[in-house]
KERO-596592 format. One record per residue: z, x, y of N, C-alpha, C, O in turn. Coordinates in steps of 0.02 Angstrom, whole numbers, plus 50000, padded with zeros to 5 digits. Each point is the difference from the previous one (the first is absolute). Example, Ala and Ser with C-alpha at 12.3 -4.5 7.8 and 13.67 -1.06 7.14 Angstrom:
REM KERO-596592
<atom n_zz="50390" n_xx="50660" n_yy="49716" ca_zz="50000" ca_xx="49955" ca_yy="50059" c_zz="50000" c_xx="50045" c_yy="50060" o_zz="50033" o_xx="50052" o_yy="49999"/>
<atom n_zz="49931" n_xx="49930" n_yy="50054" ca_zz="50003" ca_xx="50042" ca_yy="50059" c_zz="50037" c_xx="49961" c_yy="50055" o_zz="50008" o_xx="50025" o_yy="50055"/>
END
This chain:
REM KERO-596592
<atom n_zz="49853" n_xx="50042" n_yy="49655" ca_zz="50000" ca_xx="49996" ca_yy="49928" c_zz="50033" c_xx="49935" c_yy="49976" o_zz="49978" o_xx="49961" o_yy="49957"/>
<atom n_zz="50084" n_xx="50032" n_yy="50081" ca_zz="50036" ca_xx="49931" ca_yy="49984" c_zz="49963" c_xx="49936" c_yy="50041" o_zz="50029" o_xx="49946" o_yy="49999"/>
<atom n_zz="49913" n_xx="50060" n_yy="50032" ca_zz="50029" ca_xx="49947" ca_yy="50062" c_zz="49976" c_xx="49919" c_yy="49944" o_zz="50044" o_xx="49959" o_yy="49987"/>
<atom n_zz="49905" n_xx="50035" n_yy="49996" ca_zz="49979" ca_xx="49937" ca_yy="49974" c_zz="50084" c_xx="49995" c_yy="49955" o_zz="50030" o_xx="49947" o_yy="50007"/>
<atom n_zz="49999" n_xx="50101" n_yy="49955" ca_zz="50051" ca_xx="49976" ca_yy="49982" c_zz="50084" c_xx="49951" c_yy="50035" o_zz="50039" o_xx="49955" o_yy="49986"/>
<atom n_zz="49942" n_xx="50104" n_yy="50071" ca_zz="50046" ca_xx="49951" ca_yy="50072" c_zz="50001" c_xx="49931" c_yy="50003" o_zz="50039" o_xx="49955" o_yy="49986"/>
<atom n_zz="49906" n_xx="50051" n_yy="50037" ca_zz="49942" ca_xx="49915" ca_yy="50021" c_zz="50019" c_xx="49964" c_yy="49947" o_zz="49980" o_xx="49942" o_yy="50005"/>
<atom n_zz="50050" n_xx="50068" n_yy="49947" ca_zz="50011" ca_xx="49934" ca_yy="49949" c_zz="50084" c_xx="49996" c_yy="50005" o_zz="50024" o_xx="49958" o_yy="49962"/>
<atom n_zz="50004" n_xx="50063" n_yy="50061" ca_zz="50071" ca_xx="50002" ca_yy="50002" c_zz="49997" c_xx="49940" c_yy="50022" o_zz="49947" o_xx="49971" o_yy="49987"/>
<atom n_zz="50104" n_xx="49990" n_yy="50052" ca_zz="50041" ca_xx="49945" ca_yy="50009" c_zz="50047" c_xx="50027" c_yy="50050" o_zz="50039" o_xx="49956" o_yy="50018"/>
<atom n_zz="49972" n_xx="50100" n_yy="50011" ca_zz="50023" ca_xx="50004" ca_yy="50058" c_zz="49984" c_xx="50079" c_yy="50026" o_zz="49994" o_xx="50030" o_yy="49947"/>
<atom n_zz="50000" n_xx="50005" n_yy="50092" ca_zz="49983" ca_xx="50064" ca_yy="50034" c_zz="50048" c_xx="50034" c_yy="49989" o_zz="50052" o_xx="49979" o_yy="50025"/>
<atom n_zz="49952" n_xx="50075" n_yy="49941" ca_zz="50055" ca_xx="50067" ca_yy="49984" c_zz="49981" c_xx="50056" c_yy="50057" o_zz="49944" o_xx="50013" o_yy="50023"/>
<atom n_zz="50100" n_xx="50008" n_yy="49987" ca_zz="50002" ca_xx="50067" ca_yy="50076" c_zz="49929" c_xx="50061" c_yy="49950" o_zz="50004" o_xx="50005" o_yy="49939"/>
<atom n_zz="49951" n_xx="50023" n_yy="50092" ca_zz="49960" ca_xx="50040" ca_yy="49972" c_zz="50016" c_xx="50076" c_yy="50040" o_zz="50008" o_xx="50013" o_yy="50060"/>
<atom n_zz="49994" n_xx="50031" n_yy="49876" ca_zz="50002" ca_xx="50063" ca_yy="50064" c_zz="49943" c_xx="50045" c_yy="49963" o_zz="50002" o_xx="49998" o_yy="49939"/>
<atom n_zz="49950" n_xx="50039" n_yy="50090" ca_zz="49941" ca_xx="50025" ca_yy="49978" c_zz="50022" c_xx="50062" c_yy="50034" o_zz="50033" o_xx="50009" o_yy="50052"/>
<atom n_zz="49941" n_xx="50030" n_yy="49906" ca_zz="50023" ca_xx="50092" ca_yy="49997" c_zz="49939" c_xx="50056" c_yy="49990" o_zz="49952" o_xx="49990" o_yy="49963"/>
<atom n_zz="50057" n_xx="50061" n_yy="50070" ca_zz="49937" ca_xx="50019" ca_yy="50017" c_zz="50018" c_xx="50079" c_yy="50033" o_zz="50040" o_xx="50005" o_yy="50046"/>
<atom n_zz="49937" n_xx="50035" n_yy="49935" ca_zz="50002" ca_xx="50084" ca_yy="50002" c_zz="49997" c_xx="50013" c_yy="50075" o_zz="50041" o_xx="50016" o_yy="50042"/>
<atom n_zz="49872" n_xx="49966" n_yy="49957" ca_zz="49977" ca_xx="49989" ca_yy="50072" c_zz="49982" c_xx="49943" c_yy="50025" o_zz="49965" o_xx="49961" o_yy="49966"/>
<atom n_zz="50058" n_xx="50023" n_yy="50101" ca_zz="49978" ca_xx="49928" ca_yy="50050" c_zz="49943" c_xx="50021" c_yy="49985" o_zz="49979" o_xx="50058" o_yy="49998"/>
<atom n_zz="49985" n_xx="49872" n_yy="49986" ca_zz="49917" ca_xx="49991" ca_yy="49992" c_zz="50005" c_xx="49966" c_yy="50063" o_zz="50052" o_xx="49968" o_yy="50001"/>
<atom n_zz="49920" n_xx="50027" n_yy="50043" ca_zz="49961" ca_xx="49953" ca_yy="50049" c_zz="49920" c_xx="50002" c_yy="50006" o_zz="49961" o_xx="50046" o_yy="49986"/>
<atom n_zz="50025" n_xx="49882" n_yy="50044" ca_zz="49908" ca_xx="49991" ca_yy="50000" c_zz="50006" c_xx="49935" c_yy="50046" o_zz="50026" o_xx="49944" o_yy="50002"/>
<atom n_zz="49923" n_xx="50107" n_yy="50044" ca_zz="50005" ca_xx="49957" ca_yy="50051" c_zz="49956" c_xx="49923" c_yy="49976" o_zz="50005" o_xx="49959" o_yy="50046"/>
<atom n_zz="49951" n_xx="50010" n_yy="49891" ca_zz="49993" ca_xx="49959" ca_yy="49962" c_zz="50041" c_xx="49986" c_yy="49970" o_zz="50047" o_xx="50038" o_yy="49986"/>
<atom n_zz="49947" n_xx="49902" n_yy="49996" ca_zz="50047" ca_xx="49939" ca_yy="49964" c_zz="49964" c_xx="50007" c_yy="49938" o_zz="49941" o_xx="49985" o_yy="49989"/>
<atom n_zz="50108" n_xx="50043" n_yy="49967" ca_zz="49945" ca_xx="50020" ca_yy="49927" c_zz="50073" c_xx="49937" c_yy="49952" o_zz="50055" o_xx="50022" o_yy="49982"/>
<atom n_zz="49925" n_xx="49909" n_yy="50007" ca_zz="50030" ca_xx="49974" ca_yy="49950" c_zz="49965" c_xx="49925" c_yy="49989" o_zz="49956" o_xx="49983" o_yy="50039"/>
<atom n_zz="50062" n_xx="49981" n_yy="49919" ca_zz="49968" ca_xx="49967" ca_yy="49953" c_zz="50052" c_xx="49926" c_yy="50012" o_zz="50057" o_xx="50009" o_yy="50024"/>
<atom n_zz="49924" n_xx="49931" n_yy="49962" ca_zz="50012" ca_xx="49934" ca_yy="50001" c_zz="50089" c_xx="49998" c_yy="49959" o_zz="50045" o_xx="49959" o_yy="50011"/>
<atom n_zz="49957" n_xx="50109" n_yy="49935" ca_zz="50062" ca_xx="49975" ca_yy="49965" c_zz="50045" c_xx="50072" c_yy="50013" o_zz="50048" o_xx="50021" o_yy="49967"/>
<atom n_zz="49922" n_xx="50004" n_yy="50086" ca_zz="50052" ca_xx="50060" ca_yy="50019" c_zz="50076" c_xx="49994" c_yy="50041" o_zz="50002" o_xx="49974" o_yy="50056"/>
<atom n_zz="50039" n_xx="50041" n_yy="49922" ca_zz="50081" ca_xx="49988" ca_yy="50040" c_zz="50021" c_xx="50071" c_yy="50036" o_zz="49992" o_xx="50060" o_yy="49988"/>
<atom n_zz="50037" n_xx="49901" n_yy="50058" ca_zz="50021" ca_xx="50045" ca_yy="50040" c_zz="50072" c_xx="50025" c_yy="49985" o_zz="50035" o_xx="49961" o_yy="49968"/>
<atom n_zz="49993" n_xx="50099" n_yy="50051" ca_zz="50055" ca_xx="50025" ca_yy="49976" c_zz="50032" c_xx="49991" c_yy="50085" o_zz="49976" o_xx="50000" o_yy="50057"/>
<atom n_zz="50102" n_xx="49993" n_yy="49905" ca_zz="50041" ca_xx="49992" ca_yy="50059" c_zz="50049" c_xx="50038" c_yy="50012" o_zz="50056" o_xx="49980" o_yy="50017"/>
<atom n_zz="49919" n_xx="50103" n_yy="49970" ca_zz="50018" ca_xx="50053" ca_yy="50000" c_zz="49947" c_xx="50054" c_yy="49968" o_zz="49971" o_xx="49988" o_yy="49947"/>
<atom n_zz="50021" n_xx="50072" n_yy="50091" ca_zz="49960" ca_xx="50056" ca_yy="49966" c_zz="50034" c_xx="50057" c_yy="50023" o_zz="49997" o_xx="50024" o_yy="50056"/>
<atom n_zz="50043" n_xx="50002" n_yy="49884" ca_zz="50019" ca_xx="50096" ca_yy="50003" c_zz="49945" c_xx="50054" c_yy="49993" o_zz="49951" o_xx="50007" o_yy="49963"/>
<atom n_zz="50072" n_xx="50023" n_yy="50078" ca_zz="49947" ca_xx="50080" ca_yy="49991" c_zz="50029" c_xx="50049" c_yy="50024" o_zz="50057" o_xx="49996" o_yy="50021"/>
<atom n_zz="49898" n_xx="50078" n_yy="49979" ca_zz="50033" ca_xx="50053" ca_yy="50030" c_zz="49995" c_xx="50017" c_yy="50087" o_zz="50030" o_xx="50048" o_yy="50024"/>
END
């Protein structure tokens, strides 16, 4: 939701992405302006 907003920053802030259930796929489902989080909580 944020990421094109990231991408304009001026320096990289820690990301933590949160989530009920681990989604995994064994495909690479993301896009040219997608960021990666450098942390993900779940149950």
């Amino acid at each position: 939701m944020y990421d094109r907003f990231f991408d304009r920053l001026n320096y990289n802030p820690t990301t933590v992405f949160t989530q009920l259930v681990l989604c995994k796929s064994e495909k690479i489902l993301s896009d040219n302006y997608d960021i990666q989080a450098n942390y993900i909580i779940t149950n």
